[in-house]
C-alpha positions as CSV (number, residue, x, y, z in Angstrom):
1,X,0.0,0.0,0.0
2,X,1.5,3.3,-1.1
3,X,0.5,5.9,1.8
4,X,0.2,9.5,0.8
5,X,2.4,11.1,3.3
6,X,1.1,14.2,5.1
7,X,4.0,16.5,5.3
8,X,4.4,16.2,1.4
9,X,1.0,15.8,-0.5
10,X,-0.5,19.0,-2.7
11,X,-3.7,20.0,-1.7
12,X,-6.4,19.0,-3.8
13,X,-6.6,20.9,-6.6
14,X,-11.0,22.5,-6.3
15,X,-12.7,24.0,-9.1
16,X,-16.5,25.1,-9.5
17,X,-16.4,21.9,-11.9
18,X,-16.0,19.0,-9.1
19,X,-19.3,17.6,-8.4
20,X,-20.3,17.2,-4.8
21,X,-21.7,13.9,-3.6
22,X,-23.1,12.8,-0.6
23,X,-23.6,8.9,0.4
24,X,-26.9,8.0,1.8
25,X,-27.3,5.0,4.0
26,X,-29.3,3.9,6.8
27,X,-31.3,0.2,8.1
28,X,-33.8,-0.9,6.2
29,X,-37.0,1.0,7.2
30,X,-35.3,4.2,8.6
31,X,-37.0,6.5,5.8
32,X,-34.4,6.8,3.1
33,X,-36.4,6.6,0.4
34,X,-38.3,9.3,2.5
35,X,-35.7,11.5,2.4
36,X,-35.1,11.2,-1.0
37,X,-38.5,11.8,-1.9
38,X,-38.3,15.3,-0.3
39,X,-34.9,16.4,-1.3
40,X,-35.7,15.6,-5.7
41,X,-39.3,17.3,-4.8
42,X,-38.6,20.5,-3.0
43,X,-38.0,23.6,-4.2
44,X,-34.2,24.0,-3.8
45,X,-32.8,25.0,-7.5
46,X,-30.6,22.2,-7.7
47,X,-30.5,19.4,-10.3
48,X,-29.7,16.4,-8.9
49,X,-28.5,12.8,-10.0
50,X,-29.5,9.5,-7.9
51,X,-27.2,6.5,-7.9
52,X,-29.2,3.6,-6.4
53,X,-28.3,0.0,-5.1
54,X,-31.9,-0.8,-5.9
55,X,-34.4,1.0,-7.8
56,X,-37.6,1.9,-6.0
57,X,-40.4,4.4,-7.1
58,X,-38.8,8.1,-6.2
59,X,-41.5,11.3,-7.0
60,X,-39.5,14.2,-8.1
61,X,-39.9,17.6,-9.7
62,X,-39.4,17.8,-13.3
63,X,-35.5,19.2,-12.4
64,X,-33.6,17.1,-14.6
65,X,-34.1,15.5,-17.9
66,X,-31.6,14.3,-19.9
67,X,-31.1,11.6,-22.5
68,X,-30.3,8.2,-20.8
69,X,-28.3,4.8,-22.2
70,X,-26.7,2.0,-21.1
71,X,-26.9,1.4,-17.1
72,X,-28.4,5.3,-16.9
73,X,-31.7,6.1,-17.9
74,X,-34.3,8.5,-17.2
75,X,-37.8,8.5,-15.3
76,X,-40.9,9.9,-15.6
77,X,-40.3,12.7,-13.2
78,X,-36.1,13.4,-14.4
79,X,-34.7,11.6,-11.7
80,X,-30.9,10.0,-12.9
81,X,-31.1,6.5,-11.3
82,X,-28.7,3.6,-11.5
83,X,-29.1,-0.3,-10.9
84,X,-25.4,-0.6,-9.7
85,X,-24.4,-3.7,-11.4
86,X,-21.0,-2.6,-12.3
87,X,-18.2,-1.1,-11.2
88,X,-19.2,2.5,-9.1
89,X,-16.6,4.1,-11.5
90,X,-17.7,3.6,-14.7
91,X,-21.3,4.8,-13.3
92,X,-20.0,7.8,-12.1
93,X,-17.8,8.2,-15.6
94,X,-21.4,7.7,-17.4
95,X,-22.8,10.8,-15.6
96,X,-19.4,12.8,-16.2
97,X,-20.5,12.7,-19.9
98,X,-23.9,14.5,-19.2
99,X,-22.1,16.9,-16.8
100,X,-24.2,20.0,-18.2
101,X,-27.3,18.3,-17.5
102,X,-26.8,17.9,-13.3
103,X,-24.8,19.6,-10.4
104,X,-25.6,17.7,-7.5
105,X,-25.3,13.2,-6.7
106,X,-26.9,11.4,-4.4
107,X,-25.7,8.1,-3.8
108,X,-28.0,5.6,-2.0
109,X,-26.8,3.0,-0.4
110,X,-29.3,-0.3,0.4
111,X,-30.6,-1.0,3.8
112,X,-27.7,-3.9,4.8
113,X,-24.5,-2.1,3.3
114,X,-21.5,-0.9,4.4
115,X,-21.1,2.3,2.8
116,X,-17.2,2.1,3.4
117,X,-16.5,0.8,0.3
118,X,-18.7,4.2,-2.0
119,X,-17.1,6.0,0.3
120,X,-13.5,5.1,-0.6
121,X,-14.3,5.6,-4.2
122,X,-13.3,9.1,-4.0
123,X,-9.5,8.2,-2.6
124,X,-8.8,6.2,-5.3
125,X,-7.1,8.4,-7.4
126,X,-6.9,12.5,-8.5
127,X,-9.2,12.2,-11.5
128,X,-12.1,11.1,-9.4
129,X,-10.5,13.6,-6.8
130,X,-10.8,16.5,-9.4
131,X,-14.2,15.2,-10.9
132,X,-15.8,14.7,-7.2
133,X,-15.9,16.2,-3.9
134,X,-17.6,13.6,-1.7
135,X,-19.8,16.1,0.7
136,X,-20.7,13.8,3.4
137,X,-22.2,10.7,4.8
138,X,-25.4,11.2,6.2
139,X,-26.8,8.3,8.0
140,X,-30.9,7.8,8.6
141,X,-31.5,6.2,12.0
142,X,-34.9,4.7,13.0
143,X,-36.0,6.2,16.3
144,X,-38.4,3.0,16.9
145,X,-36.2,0.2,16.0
146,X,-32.3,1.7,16.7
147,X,-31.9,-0.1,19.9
148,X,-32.9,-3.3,19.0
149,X,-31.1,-3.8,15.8
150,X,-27.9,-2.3,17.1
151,X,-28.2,-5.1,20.0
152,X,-29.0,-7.4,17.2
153,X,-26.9,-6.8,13.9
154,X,-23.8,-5.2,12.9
155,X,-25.1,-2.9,10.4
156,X,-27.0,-0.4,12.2
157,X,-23.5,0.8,14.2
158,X,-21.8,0.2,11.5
159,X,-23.5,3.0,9.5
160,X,-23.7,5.2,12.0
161,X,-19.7,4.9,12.7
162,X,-19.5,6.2,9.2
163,X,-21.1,9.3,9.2
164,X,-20.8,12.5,9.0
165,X,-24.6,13.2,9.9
166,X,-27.0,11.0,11.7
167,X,-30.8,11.5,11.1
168,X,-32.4,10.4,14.0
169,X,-35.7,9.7,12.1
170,X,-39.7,8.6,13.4
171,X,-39.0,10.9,16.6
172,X,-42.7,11.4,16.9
173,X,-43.0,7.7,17.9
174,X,-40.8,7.2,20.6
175,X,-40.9,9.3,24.1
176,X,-38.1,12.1,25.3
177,X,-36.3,9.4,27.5
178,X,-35.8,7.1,24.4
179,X,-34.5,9.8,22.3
180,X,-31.8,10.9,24.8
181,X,-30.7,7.6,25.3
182,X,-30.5,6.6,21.6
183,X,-28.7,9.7,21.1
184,X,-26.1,9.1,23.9
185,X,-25.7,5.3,22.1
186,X,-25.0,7.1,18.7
187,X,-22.5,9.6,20.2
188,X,-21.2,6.0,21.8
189,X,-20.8,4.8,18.5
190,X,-19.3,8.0,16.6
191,X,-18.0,10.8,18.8
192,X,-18.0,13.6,15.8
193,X,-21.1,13.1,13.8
194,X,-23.8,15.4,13.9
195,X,-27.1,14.4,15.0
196,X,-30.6,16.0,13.6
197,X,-33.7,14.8,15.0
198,X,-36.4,14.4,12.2
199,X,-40.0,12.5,11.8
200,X,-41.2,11.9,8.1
201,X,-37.2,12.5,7.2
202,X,-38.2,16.5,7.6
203,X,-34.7,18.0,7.7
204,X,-33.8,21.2,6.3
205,X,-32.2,20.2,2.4
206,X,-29.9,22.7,3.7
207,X,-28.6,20.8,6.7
208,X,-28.3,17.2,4.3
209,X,-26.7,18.5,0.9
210,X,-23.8,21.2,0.1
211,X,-22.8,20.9,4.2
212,X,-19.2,20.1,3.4
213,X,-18.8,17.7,6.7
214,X,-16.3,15.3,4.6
215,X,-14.4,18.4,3.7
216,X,-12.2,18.1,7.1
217,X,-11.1,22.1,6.0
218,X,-14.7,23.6,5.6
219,X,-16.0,21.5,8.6
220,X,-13.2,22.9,10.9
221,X,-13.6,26.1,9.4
222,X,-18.0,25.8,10.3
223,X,-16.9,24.4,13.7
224,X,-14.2,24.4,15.8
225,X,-14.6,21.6,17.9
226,X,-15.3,19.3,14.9
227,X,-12.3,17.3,16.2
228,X,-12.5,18.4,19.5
229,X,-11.4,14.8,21.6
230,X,-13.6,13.1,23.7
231,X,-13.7,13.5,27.7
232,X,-15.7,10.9,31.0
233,X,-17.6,14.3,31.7
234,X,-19.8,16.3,29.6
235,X,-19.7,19.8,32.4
236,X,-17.1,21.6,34.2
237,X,-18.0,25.1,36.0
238,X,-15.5,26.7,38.7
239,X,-17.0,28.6,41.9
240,X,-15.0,31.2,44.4
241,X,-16.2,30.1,47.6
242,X,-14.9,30.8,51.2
243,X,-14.7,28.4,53.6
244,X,-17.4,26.6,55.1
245,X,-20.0,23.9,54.5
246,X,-21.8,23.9,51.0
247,X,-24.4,21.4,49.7
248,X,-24.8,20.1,46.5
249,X,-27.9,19.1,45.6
250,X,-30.5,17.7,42.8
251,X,-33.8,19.0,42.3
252,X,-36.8,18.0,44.4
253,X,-39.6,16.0,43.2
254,X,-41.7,19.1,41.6
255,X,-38.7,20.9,40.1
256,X,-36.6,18.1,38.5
257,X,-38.6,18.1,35.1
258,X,-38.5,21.6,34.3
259,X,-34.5,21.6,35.1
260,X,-34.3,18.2,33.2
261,X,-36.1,19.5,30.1
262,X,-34.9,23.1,29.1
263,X,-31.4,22.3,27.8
264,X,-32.3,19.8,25.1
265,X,-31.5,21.3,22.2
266,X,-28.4,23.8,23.7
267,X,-25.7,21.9,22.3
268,X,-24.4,19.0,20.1
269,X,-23.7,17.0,22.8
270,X,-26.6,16.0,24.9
271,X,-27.4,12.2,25.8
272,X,-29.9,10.6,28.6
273,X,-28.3,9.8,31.9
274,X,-29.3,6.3,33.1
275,X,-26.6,5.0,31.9
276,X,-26.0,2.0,34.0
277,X,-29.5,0.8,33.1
278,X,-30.0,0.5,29.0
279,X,-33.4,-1.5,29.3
280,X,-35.2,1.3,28.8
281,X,-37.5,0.7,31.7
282,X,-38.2,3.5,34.7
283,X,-35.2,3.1,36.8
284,X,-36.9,6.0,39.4
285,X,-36.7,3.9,42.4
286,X,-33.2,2.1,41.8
287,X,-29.7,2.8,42.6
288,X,-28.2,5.3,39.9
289,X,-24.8,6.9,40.1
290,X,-23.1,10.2,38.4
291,X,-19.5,10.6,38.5
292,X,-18.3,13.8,40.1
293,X,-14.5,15.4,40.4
294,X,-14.3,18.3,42.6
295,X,-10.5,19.7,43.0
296,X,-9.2,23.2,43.8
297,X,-8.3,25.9,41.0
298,X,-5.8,29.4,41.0
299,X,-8.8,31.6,39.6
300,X,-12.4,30.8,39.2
301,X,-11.9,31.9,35.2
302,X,-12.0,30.1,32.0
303,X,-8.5,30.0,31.6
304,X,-8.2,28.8,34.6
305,X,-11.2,26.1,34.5
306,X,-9.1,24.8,30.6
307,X,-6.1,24.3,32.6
308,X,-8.1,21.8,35.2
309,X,-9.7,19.3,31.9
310,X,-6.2,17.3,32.3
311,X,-6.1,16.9,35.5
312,X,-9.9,16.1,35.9
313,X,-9.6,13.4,32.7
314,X,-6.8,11.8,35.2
315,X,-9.2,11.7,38.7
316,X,-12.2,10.3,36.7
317,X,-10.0,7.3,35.7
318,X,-9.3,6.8,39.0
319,X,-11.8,4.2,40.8
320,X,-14.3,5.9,42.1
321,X,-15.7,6.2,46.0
322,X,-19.6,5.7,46.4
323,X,-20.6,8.7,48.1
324,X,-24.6,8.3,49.6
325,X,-27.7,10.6,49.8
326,X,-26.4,13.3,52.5
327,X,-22.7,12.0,52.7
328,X,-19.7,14.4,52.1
329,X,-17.7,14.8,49.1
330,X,-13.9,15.2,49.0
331,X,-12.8,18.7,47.8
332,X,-9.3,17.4,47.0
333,X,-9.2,16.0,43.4
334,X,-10.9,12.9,43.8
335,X,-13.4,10.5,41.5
336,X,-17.0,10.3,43.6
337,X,-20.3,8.5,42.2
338,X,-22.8,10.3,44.1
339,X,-26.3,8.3,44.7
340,X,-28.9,10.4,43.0
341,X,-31.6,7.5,43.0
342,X,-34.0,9.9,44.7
343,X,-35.1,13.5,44.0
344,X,-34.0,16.0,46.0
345,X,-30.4,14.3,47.1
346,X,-27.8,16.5,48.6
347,X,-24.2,16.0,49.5
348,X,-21.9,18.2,51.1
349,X,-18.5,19.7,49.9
350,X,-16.2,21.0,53.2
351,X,-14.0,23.9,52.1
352,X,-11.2,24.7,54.5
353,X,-9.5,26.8,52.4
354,X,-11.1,30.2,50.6
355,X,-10.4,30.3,46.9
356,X,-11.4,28.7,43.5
357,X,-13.1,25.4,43.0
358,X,-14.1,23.2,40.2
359,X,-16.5,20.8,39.8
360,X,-16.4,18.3,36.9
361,X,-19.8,16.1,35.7
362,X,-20.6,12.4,34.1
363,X,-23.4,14.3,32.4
364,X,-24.7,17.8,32.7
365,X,-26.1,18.5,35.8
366,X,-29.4,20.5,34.4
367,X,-30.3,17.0,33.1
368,X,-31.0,16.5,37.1
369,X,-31.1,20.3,38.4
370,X,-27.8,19.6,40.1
371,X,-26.7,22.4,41.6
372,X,-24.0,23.7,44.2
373,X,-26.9,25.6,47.0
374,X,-26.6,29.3,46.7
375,X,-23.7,29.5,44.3
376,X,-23.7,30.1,40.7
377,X,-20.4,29.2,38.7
378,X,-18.1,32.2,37.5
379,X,-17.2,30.0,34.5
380,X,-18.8,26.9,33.1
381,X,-17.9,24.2,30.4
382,X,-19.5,22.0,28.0
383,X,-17.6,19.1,26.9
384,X,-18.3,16.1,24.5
385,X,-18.4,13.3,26.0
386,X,-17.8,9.3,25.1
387,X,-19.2,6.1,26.8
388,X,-17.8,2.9,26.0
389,X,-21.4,1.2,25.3
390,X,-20.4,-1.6,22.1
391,X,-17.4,-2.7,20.4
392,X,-17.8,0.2,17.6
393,X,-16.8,3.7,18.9
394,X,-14.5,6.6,18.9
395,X,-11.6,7.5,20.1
396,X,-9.8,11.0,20.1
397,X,-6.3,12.5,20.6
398,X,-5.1,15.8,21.2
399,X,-1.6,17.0,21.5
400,X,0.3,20.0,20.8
401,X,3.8,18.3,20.5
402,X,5.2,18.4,16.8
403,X,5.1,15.0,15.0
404,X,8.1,13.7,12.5
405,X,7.4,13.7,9.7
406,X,8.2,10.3,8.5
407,X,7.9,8.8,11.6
408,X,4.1,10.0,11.5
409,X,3.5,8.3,7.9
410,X,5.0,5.2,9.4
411,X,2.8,5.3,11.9
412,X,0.0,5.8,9.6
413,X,1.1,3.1,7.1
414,X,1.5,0.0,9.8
415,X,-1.9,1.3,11.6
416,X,-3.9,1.3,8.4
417,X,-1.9,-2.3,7.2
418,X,-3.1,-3.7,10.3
419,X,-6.4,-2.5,11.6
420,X,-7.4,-1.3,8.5
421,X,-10.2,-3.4,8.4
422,X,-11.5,-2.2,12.2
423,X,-11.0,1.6,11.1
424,X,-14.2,2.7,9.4
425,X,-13.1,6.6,9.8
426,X,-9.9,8.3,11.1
427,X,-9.7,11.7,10.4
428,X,-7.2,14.4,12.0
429,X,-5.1,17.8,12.0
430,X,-1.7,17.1,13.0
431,X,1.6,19.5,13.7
432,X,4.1,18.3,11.4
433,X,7.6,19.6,12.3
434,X,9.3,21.8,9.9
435,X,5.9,22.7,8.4
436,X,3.9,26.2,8.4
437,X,0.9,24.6,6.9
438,X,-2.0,22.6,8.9
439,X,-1.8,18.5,7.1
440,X,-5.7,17.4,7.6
441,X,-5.8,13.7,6.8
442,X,-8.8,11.7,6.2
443,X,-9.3,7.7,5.8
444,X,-11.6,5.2,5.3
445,X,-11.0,1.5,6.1
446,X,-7.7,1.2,4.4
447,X,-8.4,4.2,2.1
448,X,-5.4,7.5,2.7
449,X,-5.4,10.8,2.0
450,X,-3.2,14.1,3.4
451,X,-3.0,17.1,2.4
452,X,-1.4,20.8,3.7
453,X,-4.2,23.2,4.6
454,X,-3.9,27.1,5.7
455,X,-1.0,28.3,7.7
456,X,-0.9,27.4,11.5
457,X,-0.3,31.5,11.6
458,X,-1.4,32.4,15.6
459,X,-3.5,29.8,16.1
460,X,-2.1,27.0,19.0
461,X,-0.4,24.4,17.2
462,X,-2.0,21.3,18.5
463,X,-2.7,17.6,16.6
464,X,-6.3,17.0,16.9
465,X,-6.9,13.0,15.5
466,X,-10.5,10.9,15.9
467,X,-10.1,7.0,15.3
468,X,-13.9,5.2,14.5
469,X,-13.5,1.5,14.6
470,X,-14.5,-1.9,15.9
471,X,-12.7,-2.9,19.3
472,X,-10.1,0.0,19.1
473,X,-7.2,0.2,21.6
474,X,-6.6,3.7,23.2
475,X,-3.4,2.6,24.7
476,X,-2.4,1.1,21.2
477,X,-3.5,4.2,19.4
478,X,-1.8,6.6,21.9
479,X,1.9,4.5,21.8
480,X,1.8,4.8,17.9
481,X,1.2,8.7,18.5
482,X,4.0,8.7,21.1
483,X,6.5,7.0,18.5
484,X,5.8,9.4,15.9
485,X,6.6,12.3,18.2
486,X,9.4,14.7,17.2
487,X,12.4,14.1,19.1
């Protein structure tokens, strides 16, 4: 396998002329054909061709119509589709000869495939690079079924690993709880995808097509914390307190809901919290834990709170001490799992010493109006978080040391040579030594490809890298970084 090496590829060369595609897949039932139905139908200007693994009755506008032959031909409302008996390539070389005619593909994938293998159709080599700009993976997710087949069959996590977006689809006929919890399992899956909820597939076309999340440039450049690594808490805030007796405490029964419910839809990362119970059933009455890290700060800022995430990643992996309804928490940095079985727990934090504290949470504590009595936080974090749920998830590295060059790509070359097969998606920023330039690297499976982006120029030079895979090692993963470190 010939690896191209990040710290000498050209960037690929992008013209108005390279068509973007995006990569449809999703189970069987999860509203695909749904989705497709409303994107060739709606108003949105764009002309757009359909590659299918099976042909199944699509309405669409009259937005396209073009003479077909061979493997293409046209339907009744100026669809493109394609029965993919051959080879993807010569499909897609087929189109190329009716460029003029369409500006947009759609590639559907059927309700048991891997869409690994469409996906690394666009690394193969600079002609399809230059004729093709794959746009993203956007994977449809049942809201009714998700749970069971993903206990059931490989497929369902396999498809969501993939993506770039996850539609989680038929919200309307599952409850609040369920949707939290599936949507904690898919961030369990894949850290960095994007999750929409939808029923009747009834996203905005503008958050599917043209979105640029395979672009690993235009998705940094959208969002910063695209690649931002994974942490065992999901909230950090910092508090000045004096010294004393405080109590930290979760809402009663009356209050809980409204805390519970009003931060749904705040930010990308929000998952249900009865995590030690994935039955689905009312765990109300039985023992539940949250992991909690309180430790001491210099300042109660948000410099001073970033400069705590390390040392807070270290206390949760330290076992943790069961701490019951109305017992006392350590203040010194220490892993507790608090008992919040009940409304209206409390558990009190002894401060000797008057200055700045932090508090670190599993999940965020509005999800259970958790909150320190009388205080409010001078600074407060977010953070997205990972939970080791099935053998397919994600795993993220960030570092600011500068990589060799050539020990990086021979880092690269034995991972891919050798869990290839386990990666579905890797995709990074790394600091090469000796270069200006950000290298963004994407992969798929076995797939490789680097190229130099924009200059580093003020901005912290740190590698940012996200592994996807079945059964991945951290510890492995983090030695190979370690031996491709710049001495």
């Amino acid at each position: 396998m010939t690896l191209a090496s990040p710290y000498n590829s050209r960037p690929m060369s992008v013209t108005p002329s390279r068509v973007p595609v995006t990569v449809l897949t999703g189970f069987l039932g999860s509203g695909k054909t749904t989705l497709l139905n409303r994107i060739l139908s709606e108003k949105h200007g764009k002309r757009i061709a359909v590659i299918e693994n099976e042909f199944g009755e699509v309405g669409v506008d009259h937005q396209l119509v073009i003479g077909a032959e061979e493997e293409l031909f046209e339907t009744n409302n100026g669809c493109i589709c394609c029965t993919v008996r051959g080879d993807l390539i010569r499909i897609l070389g087929q189109l190329m000869k009716r460029r003029d005619r369409f500006d947009y593909i759609i590639i559907e994938t059927t309700g048991m495939a891997d869409p690994g293998p469409v996906a690394q159709t666009f690394f193969l080599d600079d002609e399809l690079k230059n004729q093709f700009s794959l746009d993203a993976i956007v994977t449809m997710v049942d809201a009714r079924h998700f749970e069971q087949h993903v206990d059931e069959l490989n497929e369902p996590a396999e498809q969501v690993a993939f993506a770039d977006l996850v539609l989680l689809n038929k919200t309307d006929l599952v409850d609040e709880a369920a949707l939290e919890r599936i949507e904690r399992r898919i961030r369990g899956i894949n850290g960095t995808a994007k999750i929409l909820r939808t029923k009747n597939a009834d996203a905005p076309i503008d958050k599917v097509l043209n979105v640029g999340a395979f672009d690993l440039q235009r998705a940094l450049a959208v969002d910063g914390s695209f690649l931002e690594p994974e942490y065992p808490f999901e909230w950090g805030g910092v508090y000045q307190l004096t010294p004393g007796d405080y109590l930290l405490k979760t809402a009663g029964e009356h209050d809980h809901s409204a805390h519970a419910h009003d931060h749904h839809h705040d930010h990308d990362h929000d998952h249900g919290h009865d995590h030690h119970h994935e039955d689905g059933h009312d765990h109300g009455h039985k023992h539940e834990d949250l992991d909690v890290v309180v430790l001491p700060l210099t300042a109660a800022t948000p410099a001073a709170l970033e400069t705590a995430v390390e040392q807070a990643v270290r206390a949760f992996a330290e076992p943790a001490t069961v701490v019951p309804c109305h017992g006392t928490l350590d203040a010194a940095p220490s892993h507790n799992a608090i008992d919040i079985s009940h409304p209206g727990s409390d558990f009190k934090i002894t401060i000797e010493k008057a200055g700045a504290y932090a508090i670190f949470c599993e999940h965020h504590p509005l999800e259970f109006g958790l909150h320190l009595v009388g205080q409010r936080p001078a600074a407060e974090r977010k953070f997205a978080s990972h939970h080791h749920e099935d053998d397919i998830s994600s795993i993220g590295i960030s570092d600011p040391r500068a990589l060799d060059p050539v020990k990086v790509n021979q880092w690269f070359d034995y991972l891919l040579k050798t869990r290839g097969q386990d990666i579905f998606r890797m995709k990074g920023v790394l600091n090469v030594k000796g270069e200006d330039r950000r290298q963004v690297f994407h992969g798929v499976h076995m797939m490789f490809d680097a190229q130099a982006e924009r200059p580093w120029g003020t901005t912290p030079r740190v590698n940012s890298l996200v592994f996807i895979g079945r059964d991945l090692d951290r510890a492995e993963l983090e030695a190979g970084f370690e031996s491709a470190v710049a001495k």
